[in-house]
C-alpha beads as a LAMMPS data file, in Angstrom:
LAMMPS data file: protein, C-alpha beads

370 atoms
369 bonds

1 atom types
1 bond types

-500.0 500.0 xlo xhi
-500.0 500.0 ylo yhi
-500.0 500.0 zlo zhi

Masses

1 110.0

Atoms # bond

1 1 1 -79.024 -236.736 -75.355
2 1 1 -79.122 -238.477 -72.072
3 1 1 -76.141 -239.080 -69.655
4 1 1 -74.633 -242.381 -69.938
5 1 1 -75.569 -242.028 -65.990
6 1 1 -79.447 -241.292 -66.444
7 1 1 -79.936 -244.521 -68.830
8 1 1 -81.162 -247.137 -66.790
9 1 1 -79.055 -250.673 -66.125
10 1 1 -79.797 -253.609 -68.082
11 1 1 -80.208 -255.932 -64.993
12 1 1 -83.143 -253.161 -63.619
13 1 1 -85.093 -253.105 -66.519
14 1 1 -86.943 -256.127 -65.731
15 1 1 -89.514 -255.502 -63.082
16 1 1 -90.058 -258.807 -61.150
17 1 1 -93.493 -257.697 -60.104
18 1 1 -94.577 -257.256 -64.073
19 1 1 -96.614 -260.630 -65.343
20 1 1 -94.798 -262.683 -67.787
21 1 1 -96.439 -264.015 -70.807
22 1 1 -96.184 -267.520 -68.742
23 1 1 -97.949 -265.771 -65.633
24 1 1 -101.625 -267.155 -64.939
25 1 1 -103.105 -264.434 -63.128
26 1 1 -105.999 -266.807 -61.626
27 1 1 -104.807 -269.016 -59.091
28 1 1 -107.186 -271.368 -59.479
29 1 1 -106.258 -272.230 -63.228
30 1 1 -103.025 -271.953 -62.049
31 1 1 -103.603 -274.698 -59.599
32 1 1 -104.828 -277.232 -62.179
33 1 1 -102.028 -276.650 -64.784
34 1 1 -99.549 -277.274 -62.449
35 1 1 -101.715 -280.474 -61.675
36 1 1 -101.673 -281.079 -65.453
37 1 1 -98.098 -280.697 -65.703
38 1 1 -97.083 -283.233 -62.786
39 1 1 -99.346 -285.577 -64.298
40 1 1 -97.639 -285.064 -67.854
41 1 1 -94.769 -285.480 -66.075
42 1 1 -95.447 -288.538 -64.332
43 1 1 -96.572 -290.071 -67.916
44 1 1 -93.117 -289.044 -69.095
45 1 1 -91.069 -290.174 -66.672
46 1 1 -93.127 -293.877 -67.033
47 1 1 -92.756 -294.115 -70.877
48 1 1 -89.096 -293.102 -70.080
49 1 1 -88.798 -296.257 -67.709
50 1 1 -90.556 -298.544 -70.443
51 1 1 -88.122 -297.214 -73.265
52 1 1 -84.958 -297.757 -71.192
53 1 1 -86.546 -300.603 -69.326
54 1 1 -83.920 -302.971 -70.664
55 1 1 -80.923 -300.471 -69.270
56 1 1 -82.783 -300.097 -66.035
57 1 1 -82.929 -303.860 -65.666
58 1 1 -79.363 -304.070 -66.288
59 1 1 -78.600 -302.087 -63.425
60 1 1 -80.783 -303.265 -61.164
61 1 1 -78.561 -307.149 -61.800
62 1 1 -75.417 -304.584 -61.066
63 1 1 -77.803 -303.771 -57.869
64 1 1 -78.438 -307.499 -56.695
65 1 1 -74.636 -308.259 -57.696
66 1 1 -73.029 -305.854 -55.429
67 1 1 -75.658 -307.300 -53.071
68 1 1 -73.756 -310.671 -53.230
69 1 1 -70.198 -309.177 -52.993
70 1 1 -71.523 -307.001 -49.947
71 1 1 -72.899 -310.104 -48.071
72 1 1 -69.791 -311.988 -48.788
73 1 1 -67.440 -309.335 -47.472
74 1 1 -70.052 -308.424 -44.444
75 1 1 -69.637 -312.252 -43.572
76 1 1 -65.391 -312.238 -43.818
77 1 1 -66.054 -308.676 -41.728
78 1 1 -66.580 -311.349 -38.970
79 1 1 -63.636 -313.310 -39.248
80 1 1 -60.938 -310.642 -40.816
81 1 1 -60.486 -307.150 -38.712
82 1 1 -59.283 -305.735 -42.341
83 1 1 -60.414 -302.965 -44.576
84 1 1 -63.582 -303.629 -46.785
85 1 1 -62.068 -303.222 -50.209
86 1 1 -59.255 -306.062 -49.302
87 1 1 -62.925 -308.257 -48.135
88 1 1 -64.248 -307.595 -51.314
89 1 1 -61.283 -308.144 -53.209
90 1 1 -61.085 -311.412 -51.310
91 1 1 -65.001 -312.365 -52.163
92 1 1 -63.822 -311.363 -56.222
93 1 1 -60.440 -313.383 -56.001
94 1 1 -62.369 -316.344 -54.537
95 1 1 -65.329 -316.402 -56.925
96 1 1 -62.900 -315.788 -59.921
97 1 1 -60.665 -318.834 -58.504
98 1 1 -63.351 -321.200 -58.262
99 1 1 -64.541 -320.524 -61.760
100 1 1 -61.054 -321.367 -62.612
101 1 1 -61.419 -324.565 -60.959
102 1 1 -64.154 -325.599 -62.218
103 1 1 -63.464 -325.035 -65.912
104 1 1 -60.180 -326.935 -65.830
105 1 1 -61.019 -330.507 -63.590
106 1 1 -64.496 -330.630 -64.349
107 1 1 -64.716 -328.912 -68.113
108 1 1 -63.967 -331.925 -70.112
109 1 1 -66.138 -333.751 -68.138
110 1 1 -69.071 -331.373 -68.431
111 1 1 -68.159 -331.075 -71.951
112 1 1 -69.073 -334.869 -72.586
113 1 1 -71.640 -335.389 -70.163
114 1 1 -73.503 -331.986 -72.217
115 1 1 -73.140 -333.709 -75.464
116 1 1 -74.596 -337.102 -74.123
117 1 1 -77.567 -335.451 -73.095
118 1 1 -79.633 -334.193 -75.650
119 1 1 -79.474 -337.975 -77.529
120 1 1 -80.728 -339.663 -74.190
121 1 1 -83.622 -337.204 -73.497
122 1 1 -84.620 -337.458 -77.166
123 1 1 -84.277 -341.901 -76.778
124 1 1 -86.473 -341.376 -73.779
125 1 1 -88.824 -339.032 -75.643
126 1 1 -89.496 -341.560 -78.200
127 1 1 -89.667 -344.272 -75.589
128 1 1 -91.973 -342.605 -73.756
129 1 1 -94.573 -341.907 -77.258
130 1 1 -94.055 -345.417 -77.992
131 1 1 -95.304 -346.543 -73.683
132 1 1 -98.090 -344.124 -74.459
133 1 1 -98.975 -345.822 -77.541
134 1 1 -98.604 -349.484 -76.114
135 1 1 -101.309 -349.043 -73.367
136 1 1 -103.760 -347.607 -75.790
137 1 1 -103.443 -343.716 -76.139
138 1 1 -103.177 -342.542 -79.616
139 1 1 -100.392 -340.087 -80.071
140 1 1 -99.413 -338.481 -83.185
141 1 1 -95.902 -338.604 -83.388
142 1 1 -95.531 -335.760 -86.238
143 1 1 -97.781 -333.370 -84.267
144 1 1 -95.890 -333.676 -80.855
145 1 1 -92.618 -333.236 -82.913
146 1 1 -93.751 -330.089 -84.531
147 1 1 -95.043 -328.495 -81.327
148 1 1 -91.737 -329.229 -79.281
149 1 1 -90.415 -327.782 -82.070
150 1 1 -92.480 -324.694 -82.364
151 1 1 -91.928 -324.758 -78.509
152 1 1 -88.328 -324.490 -78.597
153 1 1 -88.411 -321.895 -81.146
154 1 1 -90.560 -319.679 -78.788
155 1 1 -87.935 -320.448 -76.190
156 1 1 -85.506 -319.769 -77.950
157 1 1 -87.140 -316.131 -79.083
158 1 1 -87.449 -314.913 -75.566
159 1 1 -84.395 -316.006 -75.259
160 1 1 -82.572 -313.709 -77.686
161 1 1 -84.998 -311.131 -76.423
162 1 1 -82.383 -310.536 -73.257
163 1 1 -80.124 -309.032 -74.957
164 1 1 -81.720 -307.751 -77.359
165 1 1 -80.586 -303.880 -77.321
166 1 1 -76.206 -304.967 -76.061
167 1 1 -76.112 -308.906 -76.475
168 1 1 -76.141 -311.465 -73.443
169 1 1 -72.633 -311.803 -73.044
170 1 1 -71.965 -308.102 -72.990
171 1 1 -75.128 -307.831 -70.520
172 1 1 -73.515 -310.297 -68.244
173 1 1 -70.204 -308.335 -68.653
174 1 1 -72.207 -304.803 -67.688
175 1 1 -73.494 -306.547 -64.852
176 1 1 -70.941 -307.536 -63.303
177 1 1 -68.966 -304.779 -63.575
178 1 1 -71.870 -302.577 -62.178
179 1 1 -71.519 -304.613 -59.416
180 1 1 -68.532 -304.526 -58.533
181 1 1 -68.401 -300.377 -58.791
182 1 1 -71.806 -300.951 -56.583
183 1 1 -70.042 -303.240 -54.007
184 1 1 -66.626 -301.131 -53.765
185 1 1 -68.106 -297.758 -52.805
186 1 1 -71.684 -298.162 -51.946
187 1 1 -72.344 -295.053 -49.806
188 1 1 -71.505 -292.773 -52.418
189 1 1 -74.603 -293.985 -54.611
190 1 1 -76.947 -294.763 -52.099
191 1 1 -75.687 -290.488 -51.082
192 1 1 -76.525 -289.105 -54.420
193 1 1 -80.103 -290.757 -54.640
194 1 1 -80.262 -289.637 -51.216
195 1 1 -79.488 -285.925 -52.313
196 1 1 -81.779 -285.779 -55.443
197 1 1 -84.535 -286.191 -52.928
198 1 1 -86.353 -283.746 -50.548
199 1 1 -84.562 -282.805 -47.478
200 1 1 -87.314 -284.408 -45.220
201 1 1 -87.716 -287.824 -47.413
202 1 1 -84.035 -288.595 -46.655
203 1 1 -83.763 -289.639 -43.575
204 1 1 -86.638 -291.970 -44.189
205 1 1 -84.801 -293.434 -47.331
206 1 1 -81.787 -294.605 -45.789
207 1 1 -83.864 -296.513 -43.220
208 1 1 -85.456 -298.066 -46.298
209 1 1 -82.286 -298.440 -48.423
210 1 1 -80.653 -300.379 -45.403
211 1 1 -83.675 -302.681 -44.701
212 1 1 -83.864 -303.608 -48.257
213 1 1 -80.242 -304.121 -48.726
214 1 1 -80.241 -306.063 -45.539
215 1 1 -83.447 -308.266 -46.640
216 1 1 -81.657 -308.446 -50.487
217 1 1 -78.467 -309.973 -49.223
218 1 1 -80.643 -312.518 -47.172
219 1 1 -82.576 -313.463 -49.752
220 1 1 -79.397 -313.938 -52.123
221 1 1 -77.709 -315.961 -49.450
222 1 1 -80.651 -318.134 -49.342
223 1 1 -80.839 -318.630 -52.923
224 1 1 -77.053 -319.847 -52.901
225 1 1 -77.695 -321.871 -49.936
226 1 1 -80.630 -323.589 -52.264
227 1 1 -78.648 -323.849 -55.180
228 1 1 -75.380 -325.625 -52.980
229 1 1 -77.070 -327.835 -51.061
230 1 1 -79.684 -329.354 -54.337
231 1 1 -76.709 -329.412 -56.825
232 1 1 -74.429 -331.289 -54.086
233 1 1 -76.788 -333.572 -52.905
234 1 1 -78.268 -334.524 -56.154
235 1 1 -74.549 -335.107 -57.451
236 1 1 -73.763 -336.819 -54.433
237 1 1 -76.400 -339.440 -54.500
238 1 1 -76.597 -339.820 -58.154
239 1 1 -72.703 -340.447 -58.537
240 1 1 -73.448 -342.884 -55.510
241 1 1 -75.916 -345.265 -57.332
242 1 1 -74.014 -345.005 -60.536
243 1 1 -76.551 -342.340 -62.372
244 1 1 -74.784 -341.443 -65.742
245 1 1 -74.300 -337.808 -65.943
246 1 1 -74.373 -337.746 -62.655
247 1 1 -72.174 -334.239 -62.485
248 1 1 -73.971 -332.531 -64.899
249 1 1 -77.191 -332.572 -63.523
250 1 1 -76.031 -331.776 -60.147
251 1 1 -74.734 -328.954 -62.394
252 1 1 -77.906 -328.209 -63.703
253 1 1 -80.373 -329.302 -60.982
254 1 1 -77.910 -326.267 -58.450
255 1 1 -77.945 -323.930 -61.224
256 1 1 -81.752 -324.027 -61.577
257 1 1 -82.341 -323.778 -58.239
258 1 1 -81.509 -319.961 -58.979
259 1 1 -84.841 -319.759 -60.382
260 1 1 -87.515 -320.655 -58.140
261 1 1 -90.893 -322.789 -59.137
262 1 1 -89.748 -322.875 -62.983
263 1 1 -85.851 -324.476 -62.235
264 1 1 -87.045 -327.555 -60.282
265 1 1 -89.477 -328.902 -62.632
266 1 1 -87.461 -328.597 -65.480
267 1 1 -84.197 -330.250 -63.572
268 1 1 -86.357 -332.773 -62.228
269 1 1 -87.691 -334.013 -65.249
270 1 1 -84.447 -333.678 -66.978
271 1 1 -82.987 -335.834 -64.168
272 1 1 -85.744 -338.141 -64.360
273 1 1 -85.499 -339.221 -68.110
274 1 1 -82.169 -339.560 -67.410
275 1 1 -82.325 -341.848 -64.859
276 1 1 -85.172 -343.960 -66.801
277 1 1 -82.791 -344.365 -69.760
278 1 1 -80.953 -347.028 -66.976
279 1 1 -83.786 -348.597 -66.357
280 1 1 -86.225 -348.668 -64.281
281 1 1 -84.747 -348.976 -60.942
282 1 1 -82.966 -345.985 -61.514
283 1 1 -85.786 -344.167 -62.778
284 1 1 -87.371 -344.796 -59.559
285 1 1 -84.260 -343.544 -57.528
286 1 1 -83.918 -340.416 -59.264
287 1 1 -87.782 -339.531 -58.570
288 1 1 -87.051 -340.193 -54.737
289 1 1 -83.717 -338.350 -54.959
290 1 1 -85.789 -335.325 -56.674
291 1 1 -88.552 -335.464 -54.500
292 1 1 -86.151 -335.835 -51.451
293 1 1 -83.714 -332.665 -52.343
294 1 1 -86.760 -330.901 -53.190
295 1 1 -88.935 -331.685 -49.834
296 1 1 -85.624 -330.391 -47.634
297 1 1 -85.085 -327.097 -49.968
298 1 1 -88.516 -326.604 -49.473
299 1 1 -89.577 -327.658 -45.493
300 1 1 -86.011 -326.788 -44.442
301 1 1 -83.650 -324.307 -45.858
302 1 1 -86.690 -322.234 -47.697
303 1 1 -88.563 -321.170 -44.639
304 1 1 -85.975 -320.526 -42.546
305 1 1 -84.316 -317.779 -44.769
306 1 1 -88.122 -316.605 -44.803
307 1 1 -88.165 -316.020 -41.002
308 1 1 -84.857 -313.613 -41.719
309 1 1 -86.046 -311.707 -44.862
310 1 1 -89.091 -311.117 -47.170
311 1 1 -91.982 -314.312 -46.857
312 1 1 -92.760 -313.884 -50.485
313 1 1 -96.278 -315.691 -51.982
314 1 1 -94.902 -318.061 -54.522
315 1 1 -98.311 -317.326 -56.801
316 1 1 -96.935 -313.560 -56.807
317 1 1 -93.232 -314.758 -57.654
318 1 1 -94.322 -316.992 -60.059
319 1 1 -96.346 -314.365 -62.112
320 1 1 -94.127 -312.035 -61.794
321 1 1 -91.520 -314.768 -63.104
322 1 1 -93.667 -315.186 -66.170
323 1 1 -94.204 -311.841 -66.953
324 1 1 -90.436 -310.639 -66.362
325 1 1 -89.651 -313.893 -67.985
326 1 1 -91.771 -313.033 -71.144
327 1 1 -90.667 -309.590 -71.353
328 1 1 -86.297 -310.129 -70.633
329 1 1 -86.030 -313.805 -71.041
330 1 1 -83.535 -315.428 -68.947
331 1 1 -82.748 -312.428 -67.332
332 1 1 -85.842 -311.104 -66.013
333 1 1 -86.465 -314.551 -64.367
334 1 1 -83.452 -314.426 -62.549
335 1 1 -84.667 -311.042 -61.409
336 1 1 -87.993 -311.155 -60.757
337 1 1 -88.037 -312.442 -57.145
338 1 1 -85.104 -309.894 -55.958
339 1 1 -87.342 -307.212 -57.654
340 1 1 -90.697 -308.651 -56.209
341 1 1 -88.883 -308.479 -52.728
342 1 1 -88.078 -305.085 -53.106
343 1 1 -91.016 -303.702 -53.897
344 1 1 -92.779 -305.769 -51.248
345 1 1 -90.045 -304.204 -48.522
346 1 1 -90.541 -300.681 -50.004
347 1 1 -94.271 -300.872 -49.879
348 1 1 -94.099 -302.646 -45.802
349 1 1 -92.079 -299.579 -45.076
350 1 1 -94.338 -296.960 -46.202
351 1 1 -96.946 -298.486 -44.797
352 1 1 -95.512 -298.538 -41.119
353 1 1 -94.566 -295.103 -41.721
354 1 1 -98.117 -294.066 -42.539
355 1 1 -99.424 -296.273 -39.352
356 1 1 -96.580 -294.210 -37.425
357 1 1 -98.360 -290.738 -37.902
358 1 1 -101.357 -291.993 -37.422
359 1 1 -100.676 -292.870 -33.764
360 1 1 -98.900 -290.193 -33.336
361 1 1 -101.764 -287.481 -34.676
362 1 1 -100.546 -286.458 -37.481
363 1 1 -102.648 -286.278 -40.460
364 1 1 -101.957 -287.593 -44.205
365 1 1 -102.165 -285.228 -46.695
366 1 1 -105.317 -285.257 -48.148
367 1 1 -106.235 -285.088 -51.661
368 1 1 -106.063 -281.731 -53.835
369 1 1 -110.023 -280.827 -54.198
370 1 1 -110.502 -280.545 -57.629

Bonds

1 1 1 2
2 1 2 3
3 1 3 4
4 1 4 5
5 1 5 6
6 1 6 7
7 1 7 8
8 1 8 9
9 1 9 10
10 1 10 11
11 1 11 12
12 1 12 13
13 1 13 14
14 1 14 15
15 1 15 16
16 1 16 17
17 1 17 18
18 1 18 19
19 1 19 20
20 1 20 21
21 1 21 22
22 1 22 23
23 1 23 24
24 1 24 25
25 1 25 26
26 1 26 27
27 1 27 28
28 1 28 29
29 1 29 30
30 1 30 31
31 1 31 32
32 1 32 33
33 1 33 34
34 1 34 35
35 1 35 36
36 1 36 37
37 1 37 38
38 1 38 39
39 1 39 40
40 1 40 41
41 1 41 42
42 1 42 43
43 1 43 44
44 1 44 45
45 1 45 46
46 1 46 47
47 1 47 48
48 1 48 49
49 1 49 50
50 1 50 51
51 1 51 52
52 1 52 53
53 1 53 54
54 1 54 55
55 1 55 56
56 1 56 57
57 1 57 58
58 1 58 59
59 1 59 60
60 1 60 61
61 1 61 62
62 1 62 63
63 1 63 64
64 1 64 65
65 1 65 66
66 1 66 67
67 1 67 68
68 1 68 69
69 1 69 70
70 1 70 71
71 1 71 72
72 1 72 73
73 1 73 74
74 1 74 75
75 1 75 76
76 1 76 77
77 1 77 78
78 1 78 79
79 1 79 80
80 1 80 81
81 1 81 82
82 1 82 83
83 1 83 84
84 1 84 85
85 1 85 86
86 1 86 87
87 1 87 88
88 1 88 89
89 1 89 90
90 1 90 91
91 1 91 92
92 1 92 93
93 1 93 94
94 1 94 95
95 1 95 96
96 1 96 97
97 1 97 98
98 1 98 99
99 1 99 100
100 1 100 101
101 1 101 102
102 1 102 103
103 1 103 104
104 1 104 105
105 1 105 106
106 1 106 107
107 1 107 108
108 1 108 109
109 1 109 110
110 1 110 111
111 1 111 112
112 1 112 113
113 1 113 114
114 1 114 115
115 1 115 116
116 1 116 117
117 1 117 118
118 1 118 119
119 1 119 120
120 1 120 121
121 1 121 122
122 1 122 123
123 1 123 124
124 1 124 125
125 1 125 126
126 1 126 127
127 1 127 128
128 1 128 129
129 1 129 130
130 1 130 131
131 1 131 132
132 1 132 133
133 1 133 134
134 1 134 135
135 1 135 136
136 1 136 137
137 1 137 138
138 1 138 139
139 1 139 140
140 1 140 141
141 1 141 142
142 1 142 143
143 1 143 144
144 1 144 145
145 1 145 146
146 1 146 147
147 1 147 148
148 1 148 149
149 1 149 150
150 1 150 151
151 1 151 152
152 1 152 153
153 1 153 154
154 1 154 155
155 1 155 156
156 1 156 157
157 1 157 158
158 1 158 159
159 1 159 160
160 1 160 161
161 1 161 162
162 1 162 163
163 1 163 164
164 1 164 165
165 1 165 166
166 1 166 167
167 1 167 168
168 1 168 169
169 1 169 170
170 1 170 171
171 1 171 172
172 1 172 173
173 1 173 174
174 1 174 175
175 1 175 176
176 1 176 177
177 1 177 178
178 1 178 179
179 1 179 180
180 1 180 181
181 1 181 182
182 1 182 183
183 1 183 184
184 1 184 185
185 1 185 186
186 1 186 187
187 1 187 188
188 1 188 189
189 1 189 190
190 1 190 191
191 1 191 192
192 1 192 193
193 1 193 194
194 1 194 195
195 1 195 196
196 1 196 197
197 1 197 198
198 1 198 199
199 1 199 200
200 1 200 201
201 1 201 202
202 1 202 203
203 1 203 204
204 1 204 205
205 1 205 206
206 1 206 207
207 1 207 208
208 1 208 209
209 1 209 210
210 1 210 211
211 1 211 212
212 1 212 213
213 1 213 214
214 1 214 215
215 1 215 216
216 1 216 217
217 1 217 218
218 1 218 219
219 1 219 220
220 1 220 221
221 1 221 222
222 1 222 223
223 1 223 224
224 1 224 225
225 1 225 226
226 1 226 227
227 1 227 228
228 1 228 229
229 1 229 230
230 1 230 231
231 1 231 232
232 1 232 233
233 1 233 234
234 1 234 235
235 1 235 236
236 1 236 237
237 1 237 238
238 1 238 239
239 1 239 240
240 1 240 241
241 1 241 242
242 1 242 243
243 1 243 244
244 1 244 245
245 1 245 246
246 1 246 247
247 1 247 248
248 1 248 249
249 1 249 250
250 1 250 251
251 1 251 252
252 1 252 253
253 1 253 254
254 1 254 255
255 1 255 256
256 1 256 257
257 1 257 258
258 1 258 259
259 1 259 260
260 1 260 261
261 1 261 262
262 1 262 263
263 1 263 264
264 1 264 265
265 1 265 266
266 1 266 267
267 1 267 268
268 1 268 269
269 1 269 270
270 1 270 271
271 1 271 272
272 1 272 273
273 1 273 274
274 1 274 275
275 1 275 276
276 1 276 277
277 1 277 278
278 1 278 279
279 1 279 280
280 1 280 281
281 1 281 282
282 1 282 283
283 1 283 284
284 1 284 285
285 1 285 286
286 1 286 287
287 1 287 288
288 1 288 289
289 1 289 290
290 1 290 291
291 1 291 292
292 1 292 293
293 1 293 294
294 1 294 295
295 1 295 296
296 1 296 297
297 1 297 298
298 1 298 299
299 1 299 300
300 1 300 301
301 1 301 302
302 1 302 303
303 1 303 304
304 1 304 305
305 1 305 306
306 1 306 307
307 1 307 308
308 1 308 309
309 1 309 310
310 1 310 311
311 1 311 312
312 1 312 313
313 1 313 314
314 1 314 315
315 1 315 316
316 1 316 317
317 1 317 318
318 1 318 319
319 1 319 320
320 1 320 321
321 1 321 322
322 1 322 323
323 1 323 324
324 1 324 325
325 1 325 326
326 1 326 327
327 1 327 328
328 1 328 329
329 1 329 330
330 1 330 331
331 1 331 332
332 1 332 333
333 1 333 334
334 1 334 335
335 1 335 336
336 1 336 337
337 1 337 338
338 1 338 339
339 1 339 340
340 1 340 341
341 1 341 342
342 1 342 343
343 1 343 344
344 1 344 345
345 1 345 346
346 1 346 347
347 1 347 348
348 1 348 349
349 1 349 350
350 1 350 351
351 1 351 352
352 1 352 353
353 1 353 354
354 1 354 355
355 1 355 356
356 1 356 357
357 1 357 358
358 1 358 359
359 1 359 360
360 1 360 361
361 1 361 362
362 1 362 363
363 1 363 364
364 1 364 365
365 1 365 366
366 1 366 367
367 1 367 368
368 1 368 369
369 1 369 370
């Protein structure tokens, strides 16, 4: 028998320099199945992102949220030498307090303004078949019924399609809490994405992390900008020629101003058949009133935020609108031009970093031969 001494350890047994059953010998086939493998796991990691596409969309609103909170306590920053949790509390209290405000002196009136509507744009639906049908053009009243119809059924598809996996309200609910955790402590996130990273891609990430949250904020306080000064002024000068409704679709028009090239049409011609339904001097004044918001949004407050932050094609926003739109609903339009922006930063910086080592001699990395 052999000394307890003699028998060799258990952790010496293994011999790291003996092949494993793993082990490709040739280095050349080992070369191309680690190729394979990234690839596999670049496929995996996209059908992962399609499957939880929903989630990821979710937090990416917690994202653009925490945006908002972050610009409004950057801006009291200015103002208030305090602390920036009291800021954001500040932002929360004051957002919270003005939905309070609204709700109880202007509820009841939204409340009967919103059940007036839909019987006045269906009398001026009908009113306008019947104009059509007047001057000559032949309109079948049953088949224009039936594809509104159909059309408001589609609408009303993609609509439950945005919350289709947790509901809307509890999507709403995720984002905003998201947001908030987002907009309290927003180093320690934008650290531990930082950290999953290689060492030498992280300095290069927090340049691009700031300069997108700086451009995201922009663009967000642009969009409430929009939204203020279109919902204001159209209430304003509607409630100033005697407009019924005149609230509401100040309401609307400011609300839809979150959404850019789809909310203005739609507001617009809501406000117009409204108007029309008073006659037809006021039909007239709510085109120039829609035309006249819309001309200052758009020569005005719209290119100057684009001088500050992301220029942004509106034929790329607007087909990225329809396909987010298709895809989310509601959501993924209010989405798609922060996402859009993003991207468009993201892809700005790498190329400027790229440009950098080329003037400064250093070489991409070229291309694995195959």
């Amino acid at each position: 028998m052999t000394d307890a001494a003699d028998r060799p350890d258990t952790e010496t047994v293994i011999d790291e320099g003996l092949a494993g059953p793993t082990d490709i010998a040739d280095p050349r086939v080992r070369f191309e199945v680690r190729r394979a493998m990234t690839w596999f796991g670049v496929a995996l990691l996209f059908g992962l992102a399609v499957f939880l596409s929903g989630s990821l969309l979710v937090i990416f609103g917690g994202v653009v949220f925490a945006a908002l909170i972050d610009g409004g306590a950057r801006l009291l920053g200015r103002v208030l030498p305090i602390s920036r949790g009291l800021r954001v509390a500040i932002v929360l209290i004051a957002a919270l307090a003005f939905m309070i405000w609204t709700i109880q002196f202007a509820g009841s009136q939204i409340a009967q303004q919103a059940a007036q509507l839909p019987t006045t744009i269906q009398g001026q639906f009908y009113k306008g078949l019947a104009w059509l049908q007047g001057h000559g053009i032949k309109v079948n009243t049953g088949d224009v019924q039936k594809l509104a119809q159909q059309a408001m059924g589609g609408l009303g598809q993609v609509t439950r399609a945005v919350g289709g996996l947790i509901g809307g309200l509890t999507t709403l609910f995720l984002i905003v809490v998201l947001g908030i955790y987002f907009a309290i402590e927003p180093d320690i996130y934008r650290r531990g994405v930082a950290w999953i990273l290689p060492a030498d891609r992280r300095d290069e990430f927090e340049r691009s992390a700031q300069e997108m949250g700086r451009s995201l904020r922009r663009l967000l306080f642009g969009r409430l900008l929009g939204m203020a000064v279109e919902g204001i002024a159209t209430w304003i000068m509607l409630q100033v020629y005697g407009v019924p409704m005149a609230f509401l679709l100040g309401l609307i028009t400011g609300l839809l101003a979150a959404l850019p090239n789809i909310g203005a049409p739609i507001s617009g011609a809501i406000m117009i058949m409204v108007g029309f339904s008073g006659g037809m001097d006021m039909g007239i004044f709510t085109i120039i009133v829609y035309a006249l918001v819309q001309t200052i949004d758009g020569y005005v407050i719209v290119p100057i935020i684009a001088r500050k932050t992301v220029d942004l094609p509106p034929a790329l926003v607007l087909a990225a609108q329809l396909i987010m739109g298709v895809l989310f609903g509601i959501l993924g339009l209010a989405l798609a031009d922060p996402l859009v922006a993003m991207i468009k930063v993201w892809l700005e910086r790498t190329a400027d970093r790229n440009q950098e080592k080329q003037e400064n001699g250093e070489h991409l990395p070229a291309p694995a031969a195959a």
